[in-house]
C-alpha positions in Angstrom: 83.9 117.3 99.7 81.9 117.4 103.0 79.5 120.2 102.6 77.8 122.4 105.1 74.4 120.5 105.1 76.7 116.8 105.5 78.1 119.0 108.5 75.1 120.5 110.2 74.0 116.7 110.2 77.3 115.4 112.0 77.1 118.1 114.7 73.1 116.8 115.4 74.3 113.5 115.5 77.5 114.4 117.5 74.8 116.6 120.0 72.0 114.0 120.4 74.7 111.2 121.5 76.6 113.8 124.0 73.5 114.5 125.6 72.3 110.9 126.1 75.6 110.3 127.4 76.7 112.3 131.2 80.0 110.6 130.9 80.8 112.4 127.5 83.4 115.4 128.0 83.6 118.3 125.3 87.1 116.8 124.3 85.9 113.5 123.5 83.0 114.8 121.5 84.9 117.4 119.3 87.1 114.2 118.8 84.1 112.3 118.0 82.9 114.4 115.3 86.5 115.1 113.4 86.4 111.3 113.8 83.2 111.2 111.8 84.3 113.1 109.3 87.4 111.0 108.5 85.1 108.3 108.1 83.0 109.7 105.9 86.0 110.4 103.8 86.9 107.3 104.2 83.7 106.0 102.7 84.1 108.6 100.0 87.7 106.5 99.1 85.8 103.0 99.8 83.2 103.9 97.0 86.1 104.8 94.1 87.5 101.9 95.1 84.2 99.9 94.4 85.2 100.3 90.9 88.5 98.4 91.4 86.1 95.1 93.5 83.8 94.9 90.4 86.3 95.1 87.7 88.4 92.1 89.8 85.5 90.1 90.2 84.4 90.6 86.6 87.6 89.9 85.3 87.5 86.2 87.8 84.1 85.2 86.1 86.1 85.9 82.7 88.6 83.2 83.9 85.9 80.8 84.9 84.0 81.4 82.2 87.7 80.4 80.0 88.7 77.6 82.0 85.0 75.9 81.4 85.6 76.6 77.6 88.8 74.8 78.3 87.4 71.9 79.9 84.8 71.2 77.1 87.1 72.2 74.4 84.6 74.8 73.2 85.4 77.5 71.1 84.7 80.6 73.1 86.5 84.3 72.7 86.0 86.8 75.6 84.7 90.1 75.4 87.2 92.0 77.6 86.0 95.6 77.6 84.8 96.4 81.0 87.9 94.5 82.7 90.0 96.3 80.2 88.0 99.9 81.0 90.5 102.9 81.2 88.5 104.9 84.2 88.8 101.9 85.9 92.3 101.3 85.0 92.7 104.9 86.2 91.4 104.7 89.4 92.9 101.9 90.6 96.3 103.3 89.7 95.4 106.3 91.4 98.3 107.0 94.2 95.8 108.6 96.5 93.0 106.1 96.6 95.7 103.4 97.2 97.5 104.8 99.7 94.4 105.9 101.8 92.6 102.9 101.6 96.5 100.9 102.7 96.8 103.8 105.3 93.0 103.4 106.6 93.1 99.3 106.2 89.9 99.5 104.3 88.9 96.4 103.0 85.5 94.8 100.5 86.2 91.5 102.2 83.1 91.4 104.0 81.2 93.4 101.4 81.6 91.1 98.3 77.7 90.4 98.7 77.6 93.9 97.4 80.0 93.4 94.9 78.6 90.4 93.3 74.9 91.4 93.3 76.0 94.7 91.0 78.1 92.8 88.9 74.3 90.7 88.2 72.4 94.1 87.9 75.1 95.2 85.7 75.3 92.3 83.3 71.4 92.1 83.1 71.6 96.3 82.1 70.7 97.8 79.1 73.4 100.6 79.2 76.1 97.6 79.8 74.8 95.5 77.0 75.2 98.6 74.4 78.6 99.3 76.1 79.8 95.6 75.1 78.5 95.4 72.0 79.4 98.5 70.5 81.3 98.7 67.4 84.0 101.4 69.2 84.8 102.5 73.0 86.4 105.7 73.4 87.4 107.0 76.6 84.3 109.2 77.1 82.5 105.4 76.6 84.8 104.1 79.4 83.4 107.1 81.9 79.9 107.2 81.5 79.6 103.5 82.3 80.9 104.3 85.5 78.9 107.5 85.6 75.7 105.2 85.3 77.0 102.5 87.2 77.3 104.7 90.3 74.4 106.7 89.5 72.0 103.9 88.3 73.5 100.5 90.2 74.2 101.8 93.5 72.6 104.8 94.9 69.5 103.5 96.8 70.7 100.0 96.7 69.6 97.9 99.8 72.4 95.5 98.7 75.1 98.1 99.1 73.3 99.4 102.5 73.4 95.9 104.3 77.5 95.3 102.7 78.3 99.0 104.1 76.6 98.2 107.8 78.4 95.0 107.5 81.7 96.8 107.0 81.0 99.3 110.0 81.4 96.4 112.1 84.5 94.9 110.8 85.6 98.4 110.4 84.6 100.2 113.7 83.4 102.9 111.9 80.2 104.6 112.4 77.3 106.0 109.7 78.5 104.9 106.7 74.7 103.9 105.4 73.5 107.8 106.6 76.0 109.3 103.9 76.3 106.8 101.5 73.8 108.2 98.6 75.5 111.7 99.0 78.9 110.6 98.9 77.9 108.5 95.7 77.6 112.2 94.4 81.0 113.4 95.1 82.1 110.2 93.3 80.7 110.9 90.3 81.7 114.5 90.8 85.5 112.7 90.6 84.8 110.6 88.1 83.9 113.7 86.1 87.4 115.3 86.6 89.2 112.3 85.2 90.9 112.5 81.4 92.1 110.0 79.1 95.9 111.7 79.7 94.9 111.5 83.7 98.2 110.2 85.4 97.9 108.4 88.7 99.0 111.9 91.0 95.3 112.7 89.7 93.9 114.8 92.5 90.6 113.7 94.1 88.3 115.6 96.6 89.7 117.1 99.5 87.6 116.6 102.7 87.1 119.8 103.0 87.0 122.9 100.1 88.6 124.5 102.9 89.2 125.3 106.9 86.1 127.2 107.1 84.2 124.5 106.7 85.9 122.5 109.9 85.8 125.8 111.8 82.3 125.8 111.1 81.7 122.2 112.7 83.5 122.8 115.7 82.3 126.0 116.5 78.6 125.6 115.9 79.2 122.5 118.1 80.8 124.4 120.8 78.5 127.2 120.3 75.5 124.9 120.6 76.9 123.3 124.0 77.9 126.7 125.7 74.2 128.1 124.7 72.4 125.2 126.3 71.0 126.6 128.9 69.6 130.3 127.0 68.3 128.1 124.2 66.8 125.8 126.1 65.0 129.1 128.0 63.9 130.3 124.5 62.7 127.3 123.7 60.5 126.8 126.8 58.7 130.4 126.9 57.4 129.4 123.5 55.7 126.5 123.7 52.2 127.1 124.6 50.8 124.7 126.7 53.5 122.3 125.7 55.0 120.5 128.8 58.7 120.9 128.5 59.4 117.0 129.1 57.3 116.3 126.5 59.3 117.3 123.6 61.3 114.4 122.2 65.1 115.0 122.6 66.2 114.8 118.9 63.4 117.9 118.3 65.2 119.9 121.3 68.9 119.5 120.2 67.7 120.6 116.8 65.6 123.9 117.7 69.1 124.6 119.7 70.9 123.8 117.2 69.4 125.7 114.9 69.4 128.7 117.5 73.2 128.4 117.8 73.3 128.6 114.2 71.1 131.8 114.0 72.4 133.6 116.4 76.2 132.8 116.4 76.3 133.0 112.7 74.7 135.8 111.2 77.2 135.5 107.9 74.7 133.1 106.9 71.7 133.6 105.4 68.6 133.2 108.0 66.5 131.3 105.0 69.9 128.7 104.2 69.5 128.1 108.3 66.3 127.9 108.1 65.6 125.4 105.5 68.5 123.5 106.2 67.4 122.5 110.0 63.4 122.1 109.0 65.2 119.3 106.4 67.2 118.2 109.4 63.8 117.7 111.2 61.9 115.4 108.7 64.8 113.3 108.2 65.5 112.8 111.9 62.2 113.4 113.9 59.0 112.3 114.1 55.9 112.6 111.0 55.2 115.8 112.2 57.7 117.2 113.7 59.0 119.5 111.3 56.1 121.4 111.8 56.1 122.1 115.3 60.1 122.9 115.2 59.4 125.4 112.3 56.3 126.7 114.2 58.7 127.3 117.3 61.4 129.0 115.6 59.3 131.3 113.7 57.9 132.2 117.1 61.0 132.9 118.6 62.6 134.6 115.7 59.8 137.3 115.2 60.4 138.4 118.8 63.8 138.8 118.5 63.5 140.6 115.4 60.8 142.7 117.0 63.7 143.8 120.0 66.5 144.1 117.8 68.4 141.3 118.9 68.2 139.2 115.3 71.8 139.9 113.6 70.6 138.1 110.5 68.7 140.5 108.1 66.3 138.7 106.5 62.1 137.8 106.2 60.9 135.2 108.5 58.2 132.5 106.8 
């Protein structure tokens, strides 16, 4: 589930707070990052489990709804369709999702803002409104609700940023809100894989595809740390009338970064690195920063090429 680029953006992260930080060790740091990726799992099971909030909440405004028919002996007959919807039904019978969110003590208690402001959007929907009051609901019915629920209702939702900040707190977790919209991917990537004959051993998304990928983090972290000082060296020779002190910290640990990345892996394309840490740059640094990091690179790339030292075969920008 956690890609390379979700990775590359953990280790910045992980390298901007080590060096703001003299008391951080190496050890504490690797920690640090395997301890961001659980988390971001952990959102990634927190987000399934959204499903399971709404469809408990739903079904309580049902029984509201009942016991005021009750009370003024109208005549009033539910329409139980999305409480009774199979993906949902599904996921919350899902033995995975239940045990990791009992084994992580993950909890929507202080997120129900969130919860209850979707169920509105929801109700007020078009795609809901044709999903009640159609004439049949197959399976394929049930799943695309969710499909545009997650898709539509949630990603970009302010609502569901200021409930998953909330739950950092309560939680002690860190950075849910800086995955959130790319883990709402993977979980419509998992909803996709469900069937109507899905049991609830249904497999979801492993952390990671595989142990490269956690080898990757760790050693471009430690690659990035032991090259400090030669990147940093690089780095100053090419900045042309820049003062070294002037360059903001987050645009540093990314042109190292990006150096340790270049140089350490040459398996990787040099345009994937490339693009990926000029990305990096305008999500993280300044207007224009992107710019002067690409600039810098570039710089520093050509010469290497020129001596032979540039492993990665490939035509600079």
């Amino acid at each position: 589930m956690i890609n390379r680029t979700m990775v590359r953006t953990r280790v910045l992260q992980t390298l901007f707070a080590y060096y703001k930080n003299p008391d951080k060790t190496r050890l504490t740091t690797r920690k640090e990052l395997l301890k961001d990726f659980a988390d971001t799992y952990d959102l990634y099971f927190m987000l399934l489990d959204f499903a399971n909030q709404l469809t408990a909440y739903a079904q309580q405004q049902l029984e509201e709804q009942c016991a005021r028919a009750r009370a003024t002996h109208s005549s009033w007959t539910p329409n139980r369709r999305f409480v009774n919807n199979r993906l949902a039904q599904q996921l919350f019978d899902n033995r995975a999702l239940r045990t990791r969110i009992a084994e992580q003590k993950l909890s929507w208690d202080s997120g129900m803002p969130a919860v209850m402001d979707v169920y509105k959007q929801l109700t007020d929907s078009d795609f809901y409104q044709k999903y009640m009051q159609a004439e049949q609901c197959a399976y394929e019915d049930d799943k695309r609700l969710w499909r545009h629920i997650y898709q539509y209702l949630l990603t970009d939702n302010d609502v569901l940023t200021d409930a998953l900040e909330e739950m950092e707190v309560a939680l002690d977790k860190n950075n849910w809100t800086t995955d959130a919209d790319v883990v709402l991917s993977y979980v419509i990537k998992t909803i996709k894989r469900f069937q109507e004959d899905s049991t609830p051993s249904q497999e979801l998304l492993p952390m990671f595809d595989d142990d490269a990928e956690v080898n990757f983090a760790t050693e471009l972290l430690d690659k990035a740390i032991d090259g400090h000082e030669q990147y940093e060296q690089m780095i100053n020779s090419h900045l042309k009338g820049w003062e070294a002190d002037r360059i903001a910290t987050m645009d540093r640990i990314i042109l190292e970064l990006a150096l340790a990345e270049v140089i350490e892996f040459p398996q990787i394309a040099l345009t994937v690195s490339l693009n990926e840490y000029i990305e990096l740059a305008k999500e993280y640094s300044g207007e224009k920063s992107y710019l002067f990091i690409n600039g810098i690179l570039n710089e520093i790339l050509r010469e290497m090429k020129q001596d032979n030292s540039l492993l990665k075969a490939s035509t600079l920008r």
